[in-house]
C-alpha positions as a LaTeX table, in Angstrom:
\begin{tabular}{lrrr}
\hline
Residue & $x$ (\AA) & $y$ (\AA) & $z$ (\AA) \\
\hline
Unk1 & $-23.24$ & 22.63 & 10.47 \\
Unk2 & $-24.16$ & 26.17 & 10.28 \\
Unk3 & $-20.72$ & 27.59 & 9.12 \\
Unk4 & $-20.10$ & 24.61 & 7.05 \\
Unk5 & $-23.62$ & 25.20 & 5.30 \\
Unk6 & $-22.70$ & 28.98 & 4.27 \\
Unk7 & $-19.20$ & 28.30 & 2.80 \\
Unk8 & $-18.21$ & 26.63 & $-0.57$ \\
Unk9 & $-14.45$ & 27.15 & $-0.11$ \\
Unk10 & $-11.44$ & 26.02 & 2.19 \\
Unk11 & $-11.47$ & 28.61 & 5.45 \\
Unk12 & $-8.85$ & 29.16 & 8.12 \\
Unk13 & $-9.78$ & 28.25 & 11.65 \\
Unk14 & $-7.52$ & 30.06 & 13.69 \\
Unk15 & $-5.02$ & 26.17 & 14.24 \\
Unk16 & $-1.98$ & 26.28 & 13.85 \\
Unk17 & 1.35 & 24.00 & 14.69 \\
Unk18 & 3.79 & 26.65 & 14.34 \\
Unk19 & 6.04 & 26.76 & 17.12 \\
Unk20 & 6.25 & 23.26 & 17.62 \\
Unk21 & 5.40 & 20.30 & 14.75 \\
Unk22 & 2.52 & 18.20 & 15.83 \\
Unk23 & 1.57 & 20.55 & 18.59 \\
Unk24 & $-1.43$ & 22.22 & 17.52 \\
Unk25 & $-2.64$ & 25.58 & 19.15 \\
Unk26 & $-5.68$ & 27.81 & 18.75 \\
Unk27 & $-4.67$ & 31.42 & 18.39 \\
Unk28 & $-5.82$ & 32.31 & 21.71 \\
Unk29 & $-3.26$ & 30.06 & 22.78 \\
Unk30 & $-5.31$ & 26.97 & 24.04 \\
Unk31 & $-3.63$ & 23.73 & 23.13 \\
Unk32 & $-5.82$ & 21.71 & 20.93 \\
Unk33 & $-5.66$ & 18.78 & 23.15 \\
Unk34 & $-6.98$ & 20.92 & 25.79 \\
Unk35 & $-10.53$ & 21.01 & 23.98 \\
Unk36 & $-10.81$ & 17.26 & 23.01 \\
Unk37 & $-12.47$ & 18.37 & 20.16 \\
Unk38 & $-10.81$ & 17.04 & 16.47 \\
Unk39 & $-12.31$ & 16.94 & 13.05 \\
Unk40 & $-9.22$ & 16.07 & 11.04 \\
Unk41 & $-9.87$ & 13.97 & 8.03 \\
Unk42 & $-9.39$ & 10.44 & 7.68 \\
Unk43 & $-9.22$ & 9.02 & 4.28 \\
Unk44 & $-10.07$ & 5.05 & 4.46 \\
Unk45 & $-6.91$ & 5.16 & 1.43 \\
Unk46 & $-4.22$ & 7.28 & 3.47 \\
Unk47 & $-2.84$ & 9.67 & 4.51 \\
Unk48 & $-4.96$ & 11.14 & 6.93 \\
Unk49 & $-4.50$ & 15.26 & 8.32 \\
Unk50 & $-2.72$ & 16.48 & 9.73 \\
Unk51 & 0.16 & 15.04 & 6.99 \\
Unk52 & 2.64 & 18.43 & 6.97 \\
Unk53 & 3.14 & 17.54 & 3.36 \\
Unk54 & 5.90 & 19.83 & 1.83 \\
Unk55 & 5.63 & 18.99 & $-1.38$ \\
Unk56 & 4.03 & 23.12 & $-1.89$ \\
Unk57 & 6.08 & 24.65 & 0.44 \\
Unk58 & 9.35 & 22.71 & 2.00 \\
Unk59 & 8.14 & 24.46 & 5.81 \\
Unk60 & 5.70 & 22.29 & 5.16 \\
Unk61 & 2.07 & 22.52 & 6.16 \\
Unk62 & 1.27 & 23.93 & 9.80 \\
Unk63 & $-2.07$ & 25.87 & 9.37 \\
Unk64 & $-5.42$ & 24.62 & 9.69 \\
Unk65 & $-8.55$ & 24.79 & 7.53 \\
Unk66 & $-12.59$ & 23.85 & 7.47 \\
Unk67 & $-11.93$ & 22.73 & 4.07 \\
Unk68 & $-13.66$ & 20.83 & 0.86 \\
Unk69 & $-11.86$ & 17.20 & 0.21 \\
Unk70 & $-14.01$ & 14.72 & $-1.81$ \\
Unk71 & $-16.69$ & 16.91 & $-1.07$ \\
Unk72 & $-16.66$ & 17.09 & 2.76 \\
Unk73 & $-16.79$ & 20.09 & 4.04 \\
Unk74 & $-16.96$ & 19.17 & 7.79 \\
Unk75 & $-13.49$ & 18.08 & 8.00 \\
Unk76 & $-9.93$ & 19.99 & 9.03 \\
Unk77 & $-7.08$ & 19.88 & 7.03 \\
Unk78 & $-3.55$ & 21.23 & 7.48 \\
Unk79 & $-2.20$ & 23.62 & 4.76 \\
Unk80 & 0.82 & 26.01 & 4.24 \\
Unk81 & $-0.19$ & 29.66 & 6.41 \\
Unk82 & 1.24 & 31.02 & 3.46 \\
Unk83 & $-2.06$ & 30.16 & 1.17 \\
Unk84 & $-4.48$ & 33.20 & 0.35 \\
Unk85 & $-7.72$ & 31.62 & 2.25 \\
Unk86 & $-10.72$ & 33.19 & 4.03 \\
Unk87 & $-10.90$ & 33.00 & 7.49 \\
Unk88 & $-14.02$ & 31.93 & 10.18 \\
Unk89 & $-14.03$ & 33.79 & 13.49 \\
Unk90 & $-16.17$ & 33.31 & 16.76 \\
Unk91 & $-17.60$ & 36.42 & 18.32 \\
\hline
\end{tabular}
């Protein structure tokens, strides 16, 4: 809540799929699955993240950002690493 409380814009998080679709790592090379810890959105209307949608880039979408949809700003969303964003680290 604190990081999501300070930011007004999408953020990378350091999640990516890039090596393998669907398998999503943390840069220090800790599966995702490995933490239990999600906070993809879920849209009650579809399609929930991650969706790799290519319609911006035909790689599709295989980074992952705290970002703003409808307003949330607690959720993750996947987005092409090739997007200009901010970034939130851990010290």
């Amino acid at each position: 809540d604190f990081v999501v409380s300070k930011i007004r814009e999408t953020h990378w998080i350091g999640l990516h799929d890039l090596e393998t679709e669907g398998q999503w790592m943390w840069v220090n090379n800790q599966p995702l699955k490995e933490t239990g810890v999600t906070f993809w959105y879920s849209a009650p209307e579809g399609p929930n993240e991650p969706d790799n949608w290519k319609e911006e880039n035909p790689s599709g979408e295989n980074c992952a950002a705290l970002g703003n949809r409808n307003g949330n700003m607690h959720k993750w969303f996947d987005a092409s690493c090739r997007t200009i964003k901010k970034c939130i680290c851990e010290k």
